[in-house]
C-alpha positions in Angstrom: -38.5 3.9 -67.4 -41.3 1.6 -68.8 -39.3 -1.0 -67.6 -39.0 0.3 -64.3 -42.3 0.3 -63.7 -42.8 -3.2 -65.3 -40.2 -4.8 -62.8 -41.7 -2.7 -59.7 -43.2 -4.4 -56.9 -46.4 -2.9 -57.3 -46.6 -4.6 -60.7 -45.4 -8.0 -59.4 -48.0 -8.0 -57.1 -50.5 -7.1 -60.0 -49.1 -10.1 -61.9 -49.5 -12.6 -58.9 -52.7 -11.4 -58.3 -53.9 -11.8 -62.2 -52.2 -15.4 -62.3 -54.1 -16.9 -59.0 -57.2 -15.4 -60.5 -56.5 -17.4 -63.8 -55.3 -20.4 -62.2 -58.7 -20.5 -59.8 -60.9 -20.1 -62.6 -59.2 -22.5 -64.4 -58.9 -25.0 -61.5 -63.1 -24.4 -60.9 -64.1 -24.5 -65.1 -61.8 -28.0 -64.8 -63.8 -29.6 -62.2 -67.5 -27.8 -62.6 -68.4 -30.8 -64.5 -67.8 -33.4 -62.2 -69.8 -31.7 -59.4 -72.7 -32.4 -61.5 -74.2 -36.1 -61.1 -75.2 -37.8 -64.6 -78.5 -38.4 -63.9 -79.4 -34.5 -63.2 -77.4 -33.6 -66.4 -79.7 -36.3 -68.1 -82.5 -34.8 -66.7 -81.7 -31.8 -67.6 -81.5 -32.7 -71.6 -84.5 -34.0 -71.5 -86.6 -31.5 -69.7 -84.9 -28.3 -69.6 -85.4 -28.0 -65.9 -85.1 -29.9 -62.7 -85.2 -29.8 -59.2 -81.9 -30.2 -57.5 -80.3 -31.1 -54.3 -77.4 -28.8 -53.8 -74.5 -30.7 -51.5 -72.9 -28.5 -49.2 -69.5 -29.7 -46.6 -71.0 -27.7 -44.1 -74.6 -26.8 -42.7 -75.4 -23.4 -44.7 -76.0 -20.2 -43.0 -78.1 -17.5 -44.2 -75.3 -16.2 -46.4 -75.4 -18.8 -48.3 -79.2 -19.4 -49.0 -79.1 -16.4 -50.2 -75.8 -16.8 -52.6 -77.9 -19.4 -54.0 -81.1 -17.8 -54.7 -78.9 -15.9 -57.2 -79.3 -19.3 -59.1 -82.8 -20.4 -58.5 -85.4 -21.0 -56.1 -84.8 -22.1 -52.8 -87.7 -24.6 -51.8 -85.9 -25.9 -48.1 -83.1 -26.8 -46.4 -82.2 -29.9 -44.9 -79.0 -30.7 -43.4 -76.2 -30.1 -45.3 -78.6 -30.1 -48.8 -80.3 -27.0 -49.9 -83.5 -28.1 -52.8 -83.8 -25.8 -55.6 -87.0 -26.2 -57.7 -87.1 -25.4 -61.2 -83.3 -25.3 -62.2 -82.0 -24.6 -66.1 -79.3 -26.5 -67.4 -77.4 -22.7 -67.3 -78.3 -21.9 -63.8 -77.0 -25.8 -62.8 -73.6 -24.9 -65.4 -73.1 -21.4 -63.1 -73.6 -23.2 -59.9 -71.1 -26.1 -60.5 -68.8 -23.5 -61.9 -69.1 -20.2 -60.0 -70.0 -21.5 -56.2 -66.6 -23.2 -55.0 -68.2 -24.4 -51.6 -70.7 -26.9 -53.3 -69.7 -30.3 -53.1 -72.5 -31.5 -55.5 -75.6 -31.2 -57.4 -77.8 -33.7 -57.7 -81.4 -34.5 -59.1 -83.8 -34.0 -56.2 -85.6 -37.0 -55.3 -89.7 -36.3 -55.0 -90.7 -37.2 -51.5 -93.0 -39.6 -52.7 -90.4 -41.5 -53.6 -88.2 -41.6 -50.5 -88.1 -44.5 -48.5 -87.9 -44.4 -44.9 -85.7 -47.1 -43.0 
């Protein structure tokens, strides 16, 4: 009987379901750290906090400010970047590993320091 069951549709389904699950979170804890640029993971260990430029493929919508703000503060948009001020190391860890759409995080640039060409 339990074998039945075991062998069942139903179940098969269950099990496909369970293994893309697995193999998605695998596939994002795999490449979380390589959506994070060394200089805001310096940054980071150094201060605790940062502000961070958060690299979408697309121009975000209003759904996905406000996935982010789950993370952090959202100081502006602009393009395809959403700044975040005051970022942990944990909040930048969940992002890179929790939020499949981001392409990158990087350490936001003051605008003092941007030069215009």
């Amino acid at each position: 009987m339990l074998a039945k069951v075991v062998r069942s549709w139903g179940a098969i389904g269950v099990y496909a379901l369970f293994l893309g699950w697995a193999a998605f979170t695998l596939y994002m804890d795999y490449t979380a750290p390589g959506r994070i640029a060394p200089e805001l993971s310096q940054a980071l260990e150094r201060d605790g906090k940062a502000n961070v430029d958060v690299d979408l493929p697309f121009t975000p919508s209003a759904f996905h400010v406000q996935a982010l703000q789950q993370f952090g503060t959202i100081r502006r948009m602009r393009g395809q970047t959403i700044l975040m001020r005051g970022v942990t190391k944990a909040q930048v860890q969940a992002l890179a590993r929790d939020v499949f759409w981001i392409d990158r995080l990087r350490l936001s640039v003051p605008a003092s320091q941007i030069q215009e060409i």
